[in-house]
C-alpha positions as CSV (number, residue, x, y, z in Angstrom):
1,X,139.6,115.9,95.6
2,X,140.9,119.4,96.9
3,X,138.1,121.3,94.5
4,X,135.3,119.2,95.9
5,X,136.9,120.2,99.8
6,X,137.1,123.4,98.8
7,X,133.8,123.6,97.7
8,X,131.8,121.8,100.2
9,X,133.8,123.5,103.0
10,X,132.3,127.0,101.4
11,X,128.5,125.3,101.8
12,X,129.3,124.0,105.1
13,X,130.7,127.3,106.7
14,X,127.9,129.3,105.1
15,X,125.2,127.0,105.9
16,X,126.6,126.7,109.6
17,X,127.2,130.3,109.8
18,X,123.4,130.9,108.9
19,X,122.0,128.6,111.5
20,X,123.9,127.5,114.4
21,X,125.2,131.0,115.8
22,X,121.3,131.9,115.6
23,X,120.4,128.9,118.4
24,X,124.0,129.2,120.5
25,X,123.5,133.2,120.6
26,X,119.8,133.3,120.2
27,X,118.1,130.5,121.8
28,X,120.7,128.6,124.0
29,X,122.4,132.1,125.6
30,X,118.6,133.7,126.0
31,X,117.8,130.7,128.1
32,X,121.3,131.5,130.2
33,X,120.6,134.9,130.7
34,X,116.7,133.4,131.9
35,X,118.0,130.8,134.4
36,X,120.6,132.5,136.3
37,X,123.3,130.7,137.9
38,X,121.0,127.3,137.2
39,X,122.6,127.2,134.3
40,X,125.7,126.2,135.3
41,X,123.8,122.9,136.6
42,X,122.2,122.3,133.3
43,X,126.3,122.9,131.5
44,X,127.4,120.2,134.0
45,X,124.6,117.6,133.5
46,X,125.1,118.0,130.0
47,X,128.5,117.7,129.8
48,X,128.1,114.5,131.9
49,X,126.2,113.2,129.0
50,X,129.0,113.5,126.7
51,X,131.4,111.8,129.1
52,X,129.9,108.2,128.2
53,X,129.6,108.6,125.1
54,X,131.8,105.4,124.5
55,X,128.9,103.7,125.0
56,X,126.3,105.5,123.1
57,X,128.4,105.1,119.5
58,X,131.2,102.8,120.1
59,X,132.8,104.4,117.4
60,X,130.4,103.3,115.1
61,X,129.8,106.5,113.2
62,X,133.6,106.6,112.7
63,X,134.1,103.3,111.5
64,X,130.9,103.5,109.4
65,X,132.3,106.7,107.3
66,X,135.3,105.4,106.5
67,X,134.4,101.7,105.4
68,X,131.4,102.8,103.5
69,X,133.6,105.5,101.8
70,X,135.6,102.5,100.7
71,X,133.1,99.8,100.6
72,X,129.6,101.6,99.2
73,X,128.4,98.1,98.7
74,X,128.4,96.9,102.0
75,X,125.9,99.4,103.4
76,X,123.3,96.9,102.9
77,X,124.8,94.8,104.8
78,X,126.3,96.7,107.6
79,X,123.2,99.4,108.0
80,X,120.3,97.2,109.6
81,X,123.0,94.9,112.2
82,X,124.9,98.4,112.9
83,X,121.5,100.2,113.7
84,X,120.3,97.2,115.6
85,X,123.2,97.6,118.2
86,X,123.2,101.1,118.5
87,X,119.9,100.7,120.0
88,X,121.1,98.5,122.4
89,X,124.3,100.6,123.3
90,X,121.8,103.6,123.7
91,X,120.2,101.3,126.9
92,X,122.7,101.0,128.2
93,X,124.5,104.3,127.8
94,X,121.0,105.9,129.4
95,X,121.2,103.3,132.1
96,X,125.0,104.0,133.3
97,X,125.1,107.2,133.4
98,X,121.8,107.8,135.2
99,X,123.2,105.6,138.1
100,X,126.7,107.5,137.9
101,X,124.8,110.8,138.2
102,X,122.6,109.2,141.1
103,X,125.0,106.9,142.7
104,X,128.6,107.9,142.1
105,X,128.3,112.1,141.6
106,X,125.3,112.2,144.2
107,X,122.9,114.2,141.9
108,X,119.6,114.3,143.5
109,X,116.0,113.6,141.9
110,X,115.5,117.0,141.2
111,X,117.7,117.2,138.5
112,X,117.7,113.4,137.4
113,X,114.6,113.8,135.4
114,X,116.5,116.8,133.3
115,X,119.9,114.2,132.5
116,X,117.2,111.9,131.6
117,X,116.0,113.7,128.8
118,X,119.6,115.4,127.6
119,X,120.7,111.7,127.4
120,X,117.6,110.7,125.2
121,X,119.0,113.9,123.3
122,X,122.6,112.6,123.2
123,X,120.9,109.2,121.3
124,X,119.0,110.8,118.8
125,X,121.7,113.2,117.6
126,X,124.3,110.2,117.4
127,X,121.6,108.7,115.3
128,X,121.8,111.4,113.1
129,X,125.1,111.2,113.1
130,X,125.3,107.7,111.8
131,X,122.9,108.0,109.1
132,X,124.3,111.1,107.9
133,X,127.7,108.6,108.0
134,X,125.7,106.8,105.0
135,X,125.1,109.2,103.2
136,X,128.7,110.7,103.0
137,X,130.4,107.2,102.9
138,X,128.2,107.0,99.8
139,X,129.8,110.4,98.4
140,X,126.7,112.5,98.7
141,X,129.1,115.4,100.2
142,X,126.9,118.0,99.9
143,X,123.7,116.4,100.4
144,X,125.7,115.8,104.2
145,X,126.2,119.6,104.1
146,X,122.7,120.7,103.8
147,X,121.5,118.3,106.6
148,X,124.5,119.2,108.9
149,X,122.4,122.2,110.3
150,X,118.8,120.4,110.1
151,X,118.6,119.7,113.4
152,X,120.1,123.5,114.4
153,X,117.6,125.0,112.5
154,X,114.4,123.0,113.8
155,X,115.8,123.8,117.2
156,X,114.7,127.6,116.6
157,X,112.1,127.1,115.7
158,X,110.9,124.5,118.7
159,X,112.8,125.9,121.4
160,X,111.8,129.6,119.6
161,X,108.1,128.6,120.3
162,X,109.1,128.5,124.2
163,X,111.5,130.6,124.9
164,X,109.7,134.2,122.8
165,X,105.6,132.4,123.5
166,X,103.3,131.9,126.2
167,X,102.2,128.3,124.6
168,X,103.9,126.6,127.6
169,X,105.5,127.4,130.4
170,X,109.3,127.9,130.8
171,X,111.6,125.6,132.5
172,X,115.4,124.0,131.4
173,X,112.9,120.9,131.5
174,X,110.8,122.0,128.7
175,X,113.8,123.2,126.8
176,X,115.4,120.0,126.9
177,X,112.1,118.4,126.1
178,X,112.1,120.9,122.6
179,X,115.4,119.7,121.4
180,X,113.6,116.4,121.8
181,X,111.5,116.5,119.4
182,X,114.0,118.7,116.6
183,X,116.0,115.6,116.9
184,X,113.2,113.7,116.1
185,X,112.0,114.9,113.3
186,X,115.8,115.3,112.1
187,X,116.6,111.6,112.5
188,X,113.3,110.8,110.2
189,X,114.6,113.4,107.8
190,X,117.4,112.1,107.2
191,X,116.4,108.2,107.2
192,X,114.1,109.1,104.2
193,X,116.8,110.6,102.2
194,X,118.9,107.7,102.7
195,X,116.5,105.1,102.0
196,X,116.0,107.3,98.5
197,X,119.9,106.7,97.8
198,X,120.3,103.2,99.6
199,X,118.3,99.7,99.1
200,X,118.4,97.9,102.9
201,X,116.2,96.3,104.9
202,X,114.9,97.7,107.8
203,X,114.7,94.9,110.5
204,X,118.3,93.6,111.1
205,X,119.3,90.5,109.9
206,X,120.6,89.1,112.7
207,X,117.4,89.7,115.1
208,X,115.5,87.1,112.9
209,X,118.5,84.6,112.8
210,X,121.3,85.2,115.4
211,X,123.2,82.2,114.7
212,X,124.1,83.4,111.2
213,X,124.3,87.0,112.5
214,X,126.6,86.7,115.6
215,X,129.8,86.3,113.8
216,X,129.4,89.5,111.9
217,X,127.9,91.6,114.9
218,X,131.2,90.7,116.9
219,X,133.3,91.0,114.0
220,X,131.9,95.0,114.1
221,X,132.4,95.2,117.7
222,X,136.0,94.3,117.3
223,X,136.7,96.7,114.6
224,X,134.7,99.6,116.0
225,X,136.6,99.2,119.4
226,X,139.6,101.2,118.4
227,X,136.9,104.1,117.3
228,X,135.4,103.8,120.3
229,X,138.5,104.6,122.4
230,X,139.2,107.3,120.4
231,X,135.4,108.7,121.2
232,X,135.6,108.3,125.0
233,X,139.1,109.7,125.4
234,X,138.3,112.7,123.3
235,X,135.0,113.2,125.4
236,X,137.3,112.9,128.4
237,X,139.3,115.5,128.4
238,X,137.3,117.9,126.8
239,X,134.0,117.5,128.5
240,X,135.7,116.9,132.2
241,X,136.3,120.1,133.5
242,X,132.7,121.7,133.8
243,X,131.6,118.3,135.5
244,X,134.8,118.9,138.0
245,X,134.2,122.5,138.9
246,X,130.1,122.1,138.9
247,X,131.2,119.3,141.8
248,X,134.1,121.1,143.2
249,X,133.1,125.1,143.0
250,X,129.7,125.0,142.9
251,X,127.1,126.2,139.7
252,X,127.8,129.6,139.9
253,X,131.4,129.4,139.1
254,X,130.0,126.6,136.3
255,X,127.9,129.1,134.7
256,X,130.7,131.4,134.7
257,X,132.7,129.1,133.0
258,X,129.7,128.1,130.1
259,X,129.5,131.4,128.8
260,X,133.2,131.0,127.8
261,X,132.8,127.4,126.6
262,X,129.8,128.5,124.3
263,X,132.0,131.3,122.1
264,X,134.9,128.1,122.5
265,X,131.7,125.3,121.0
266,X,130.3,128.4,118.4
267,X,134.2,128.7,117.0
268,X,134.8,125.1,116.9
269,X,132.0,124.0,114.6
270,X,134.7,125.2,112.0
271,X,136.8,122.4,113.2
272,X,134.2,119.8,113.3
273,X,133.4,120.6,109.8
274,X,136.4,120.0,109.0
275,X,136.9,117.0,110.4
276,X,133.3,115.7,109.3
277,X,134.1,116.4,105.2
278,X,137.8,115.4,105.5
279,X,137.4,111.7,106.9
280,X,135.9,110.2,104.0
281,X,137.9,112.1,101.7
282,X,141.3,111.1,103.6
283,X,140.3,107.5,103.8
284,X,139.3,106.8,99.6
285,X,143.1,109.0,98.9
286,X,144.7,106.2,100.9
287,X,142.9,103.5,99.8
288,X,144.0,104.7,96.0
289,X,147.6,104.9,97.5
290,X,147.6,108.8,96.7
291,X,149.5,111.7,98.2
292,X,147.8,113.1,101.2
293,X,149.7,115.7,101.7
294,X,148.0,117.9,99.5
295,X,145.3,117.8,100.7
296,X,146.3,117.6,104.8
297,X,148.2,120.8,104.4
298,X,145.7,122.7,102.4
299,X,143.0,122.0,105.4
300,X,146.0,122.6,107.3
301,X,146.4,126.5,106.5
302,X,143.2,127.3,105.7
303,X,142.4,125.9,109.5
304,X,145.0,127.6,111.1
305,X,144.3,131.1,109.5
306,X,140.5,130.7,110.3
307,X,141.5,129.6,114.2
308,X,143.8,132.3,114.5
309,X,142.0,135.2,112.9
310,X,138.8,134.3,115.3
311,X,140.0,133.3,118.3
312,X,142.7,136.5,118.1
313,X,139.4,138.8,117.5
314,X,137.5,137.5,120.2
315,X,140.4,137.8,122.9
316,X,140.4,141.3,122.3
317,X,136.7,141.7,122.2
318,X,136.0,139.5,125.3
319,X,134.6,142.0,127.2
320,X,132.4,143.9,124.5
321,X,131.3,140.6,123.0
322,X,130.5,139.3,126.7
323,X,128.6,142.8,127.6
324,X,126.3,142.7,124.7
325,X,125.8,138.9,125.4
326,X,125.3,139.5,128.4
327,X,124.2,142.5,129.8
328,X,123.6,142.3,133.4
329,X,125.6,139.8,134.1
330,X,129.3,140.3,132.4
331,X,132.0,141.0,134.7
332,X,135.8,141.0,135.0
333,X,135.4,137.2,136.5
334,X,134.3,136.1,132.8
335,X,136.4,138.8,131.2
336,X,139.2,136.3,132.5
337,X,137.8,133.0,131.9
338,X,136.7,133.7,128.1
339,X,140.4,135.3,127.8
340,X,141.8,132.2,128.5
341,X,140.0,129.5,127.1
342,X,139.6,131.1,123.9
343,X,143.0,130.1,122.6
344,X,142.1,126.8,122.8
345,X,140.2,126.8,119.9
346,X,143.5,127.2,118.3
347,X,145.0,123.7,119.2
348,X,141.7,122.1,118.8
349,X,141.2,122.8,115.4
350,X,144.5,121.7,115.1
351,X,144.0,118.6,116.6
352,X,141.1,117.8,114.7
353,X,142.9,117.5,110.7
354,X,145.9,115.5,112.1
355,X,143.7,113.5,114.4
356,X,141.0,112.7,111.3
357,X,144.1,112.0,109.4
358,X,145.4,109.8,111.6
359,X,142.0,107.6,112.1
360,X,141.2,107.1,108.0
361,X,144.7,105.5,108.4
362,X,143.9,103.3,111.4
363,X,145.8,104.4,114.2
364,X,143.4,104.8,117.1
365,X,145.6,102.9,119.2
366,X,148.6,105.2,118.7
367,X,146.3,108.7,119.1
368,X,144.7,106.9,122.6
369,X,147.9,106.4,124.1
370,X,148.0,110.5,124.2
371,X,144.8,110.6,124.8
372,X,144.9,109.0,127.7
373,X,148.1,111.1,129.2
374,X,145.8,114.3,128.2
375,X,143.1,113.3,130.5
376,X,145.5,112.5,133.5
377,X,146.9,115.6,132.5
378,X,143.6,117.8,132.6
379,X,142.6,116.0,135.6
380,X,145.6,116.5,137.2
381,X,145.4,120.6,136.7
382,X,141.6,121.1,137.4
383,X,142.1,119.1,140.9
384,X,145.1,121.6,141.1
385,X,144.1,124.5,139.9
386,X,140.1,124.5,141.0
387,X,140.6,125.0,144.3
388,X,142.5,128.6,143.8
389,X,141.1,130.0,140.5
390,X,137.9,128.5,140.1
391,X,136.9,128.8,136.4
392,X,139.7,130.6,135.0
393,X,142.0,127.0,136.5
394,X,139.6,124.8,134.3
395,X,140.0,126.9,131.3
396,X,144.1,127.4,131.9
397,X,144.0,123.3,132.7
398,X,141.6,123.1,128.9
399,X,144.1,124.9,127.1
400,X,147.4,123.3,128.5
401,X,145.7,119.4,127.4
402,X,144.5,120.9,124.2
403,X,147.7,122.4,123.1
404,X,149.2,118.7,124.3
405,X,147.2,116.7,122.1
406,X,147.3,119.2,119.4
407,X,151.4,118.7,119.7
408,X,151.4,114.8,119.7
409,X,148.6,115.0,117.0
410,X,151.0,116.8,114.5
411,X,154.4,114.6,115.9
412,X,152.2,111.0,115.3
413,X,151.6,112.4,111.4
414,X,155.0,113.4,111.1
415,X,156.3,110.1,111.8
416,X,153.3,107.8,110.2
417,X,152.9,109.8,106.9
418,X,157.1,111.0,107.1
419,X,155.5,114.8,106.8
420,X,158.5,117.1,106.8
421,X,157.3,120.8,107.6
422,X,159.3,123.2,105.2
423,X,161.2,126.6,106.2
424,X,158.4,128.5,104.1
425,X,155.2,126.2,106.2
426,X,156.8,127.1,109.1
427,X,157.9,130.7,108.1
428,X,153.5,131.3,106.6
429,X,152.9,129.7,109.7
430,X,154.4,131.6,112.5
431,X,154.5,135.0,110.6
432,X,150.7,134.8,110.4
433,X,150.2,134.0,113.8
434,X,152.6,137.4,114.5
435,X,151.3,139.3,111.8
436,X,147.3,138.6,113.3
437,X,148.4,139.7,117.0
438,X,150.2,142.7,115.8
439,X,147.2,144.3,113.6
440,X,144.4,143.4,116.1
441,X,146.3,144.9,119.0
442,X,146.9,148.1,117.0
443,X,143.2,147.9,115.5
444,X,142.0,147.5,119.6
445,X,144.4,149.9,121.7
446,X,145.5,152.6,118.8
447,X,142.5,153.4,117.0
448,X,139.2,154.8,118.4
449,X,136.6,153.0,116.2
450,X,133.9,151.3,118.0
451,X,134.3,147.4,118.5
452,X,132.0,146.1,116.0
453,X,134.1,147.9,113.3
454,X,137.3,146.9,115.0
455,X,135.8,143.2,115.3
456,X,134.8,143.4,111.8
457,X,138.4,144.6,111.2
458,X,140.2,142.1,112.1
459,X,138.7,139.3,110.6
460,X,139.5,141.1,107.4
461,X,143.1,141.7,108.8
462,X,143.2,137.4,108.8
463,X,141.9,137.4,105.1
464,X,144.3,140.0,104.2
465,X,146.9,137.5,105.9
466,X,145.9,134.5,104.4
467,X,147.2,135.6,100.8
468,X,150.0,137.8,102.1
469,X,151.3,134.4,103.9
470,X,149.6,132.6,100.4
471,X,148.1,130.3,103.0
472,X,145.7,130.2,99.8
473,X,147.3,130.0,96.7
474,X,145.6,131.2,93.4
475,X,145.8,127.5,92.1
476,X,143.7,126.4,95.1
477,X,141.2,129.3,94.2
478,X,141.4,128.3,90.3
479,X,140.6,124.7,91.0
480,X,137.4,125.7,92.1
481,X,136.1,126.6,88.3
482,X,137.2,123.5,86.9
């Protein structure tokens, strides 16, 4: 099980690295840099639409990848009734959430049409989501690693046709309207593939005959509850802060605040990727009753070195990175923000191999109970902190919750799976994170190369660390030619 991690996390990282930074940097940062402080209204309404997700998934996906990982022969049954009530949760997900932006936040109709279309977005990529659920439940691993960009790439090229042709005119409209139809043509994608691998029919069962089909329908509601929570709370308390200051501060100070939050979304893809390959692998170890520890602390390490070395990097390249993203617009104001927020990618990539962990071994209800005291807590601090530092409180408030729930994250596994961190985990551990700091501040105030090299330098710096501190063993890297 390690080799084929180890292996499909190479794929994933390359394939990722190919694609996504192209539409975050290319496509999604051009339209920033087109829009002006607009932007900041488009960050907010988006990040609105990831606030309800509760009831756009309901946990399905989650509790779709780990039972089919289990149970391969219950796709049949599950598929058609599960993809019947996703429909019906998308209603009303689209349907809440326009009157919370309309009634509750006060957005006006000038905007409403553009939430609109980002939540029809929000639908189809949980969609994809789900089906791609099948297909790694049914241990087609890397199959799930070549469509994890699909949608990324189709982006370039739709929202590529607008931004860099006269065909139609510009507008965040438009562009939302382009990642429409990417998602599209994704989701049909990657229902052929899985109706290549997986006999089931197509209309649900239970719409034909809903006295026979009611029992199981609820029976799925009740289990996917606890995924659900976990979906809602996670949106929460990450997702909350750019609606707050968009409300509180105005878009300007938004905007300020999304060109931080995109090198913080470009960094954790690592950390999704993660999370996505390590599910079903964590759920079929336990249900064979073998050692996960193995495996958590080998994604562990490699996770940690990869966090720091990047997030480490950028802090000290904030301002050249944000300069020659941003040309006209970079200024100390984002310098700060970026320099702030950043480290939380740490504690969220953290959070995300304890807290998948902790999910293929059912325990939702134990992760929500942080959950919840992370969103009081990030509420608490961007009502505090908005009003005097603007951006830069949201991002101190997003790193305080993230390093939180990264803390409970690890104490829950501790105590559920009796982990027990060694004196050498925690001396590769710590030492790393020292030994990273050290070299990039010498590579960024002692030498006099130009930032590309010194940014190219310390990522090598965190390789060279990762077998001085044998975060990677030679065993790990030997298993991968058996």
């Amino acid at each position: 099980m390690k080799r084929e991690f180890l292996l499909n996390i190479l794929l994933l990282v390359f394939i990722n690295l190919l694609i996504k930074p192209i539409f975050i940097f290319g496509i999604d940062l051009g339209v920033q840099n087109r829009v002006g402080e607009d932007y900041g209204t488009y960050f907010a309404l988006l990040n609105l639409a990831y606030l309800f997700q509760i009831l756009n998934d309901f946990g399905i996906q989650s509790f779709n990848n780990r039972h089919i990982s289990q149970h391969p022969q219950l796709l049949p049954k599950y598929f058609p009734n599960l993809l019947a009530i996703k429909w019906l949760l998308a209603t009303l997900y689209v349907t809440l959430t326009m009157a919370v932006a309309a009634f509750v936040l006060g957005y006006g109709a000038d905007v409403l049409p553009l939430l609109f279309i980002l939540l029809v977005n929000q639908v189809l990529v949980q969609l994809i989501l789900f089906l791609r659920s099948n297909i790694s439940g049914l241990g087609h691993y890397r199959l799930d690693s070549l469509l994890s960009s699909l949608d990324k790439l189709l982006m370039v090229v739709t929202c590529g046709v607008l931004i860099w042709t006269d065909w139609l005119s510009f507008s965040l409209l438009n562009f939302a309207l382009a990642q429409t139809l990417a998602l599209f043509v994704t989701a049909l994608v990657v229902f052929i593939l899985l109706r290549q691998r997986a006999e089931f029919p197509v209309k649900p069962s239970w719409a034909s005959n809903w006295r026979s089909g009611r029992p199981a329908v609820f029976s799925m509601f009740r289990q996917s509850l606890p995924y659900a929570l976990v979906v809602l709370l996670m949106f929460a308390y990450t997702r909350l802060d750019a609606v707050l200051l968009e409300r509180m501060a105005g878009a300007a100070h938004a905007d300020v605040y999304a060109s931080a939050f995109r090198l913080l979304e470009a960094c954790n893809m690592f950390g999704y990727l993660f999370a996505s390959l390590l599910l079903p692998m964590f759920a079929r170890i336990l249900k064979q009753k073998e050692a996960v520890r193995p495996l958590t602390s080998m994604s562990f390490k490699l996770i940690w070195a990869g966090s720091v070395t990047l997030a480490a990097a950028i802090f000290f390249a904030r301002e050249d990175l944000l300069r020659l993203m941003m040309p006209a617009r970079a200024n100390e104001y984002r310098f700060d923000v970026l320099g702030v927020l950043i480290w939380a990618f740490i504690p969220v990539s953290v959070t995300y191999i304890f807290s998948t962990l902790l999910t293929a071994r059912e325990r939702m209800m134990r992760m929500n109970r942080f959950f919840v005291v992370g969103i009081a807590l990030d509420l608490g601090l961007n009502l505090l902190l908005i009003p005097h530092w603007q951006a830069i409180g949201s991002a101190t408030a997003a790193l305080v919750t993230q390093i939180f729930i990264a803390g409970a994250m690890i104490w829950l596994c501790v105590h559920e799976f009796e982990f027990r961190p060694s004196r050498l985990g925690l001396i590769q551990t710590i030492g790393f994170f020292a030994f990273i700091l050290v070299c990039d501040w010498f590579l960024f105030e002692k030498t006099g190369f130009v930032w590309p090299i010194k940014f190219t330098a310390a990522l090598g710096v965190g390789l060279v660390g990762l077998f001085v501190f044998k975060m990677v063993g030679v065993k790990s890297l030997r298993a991968l030619k058996q």
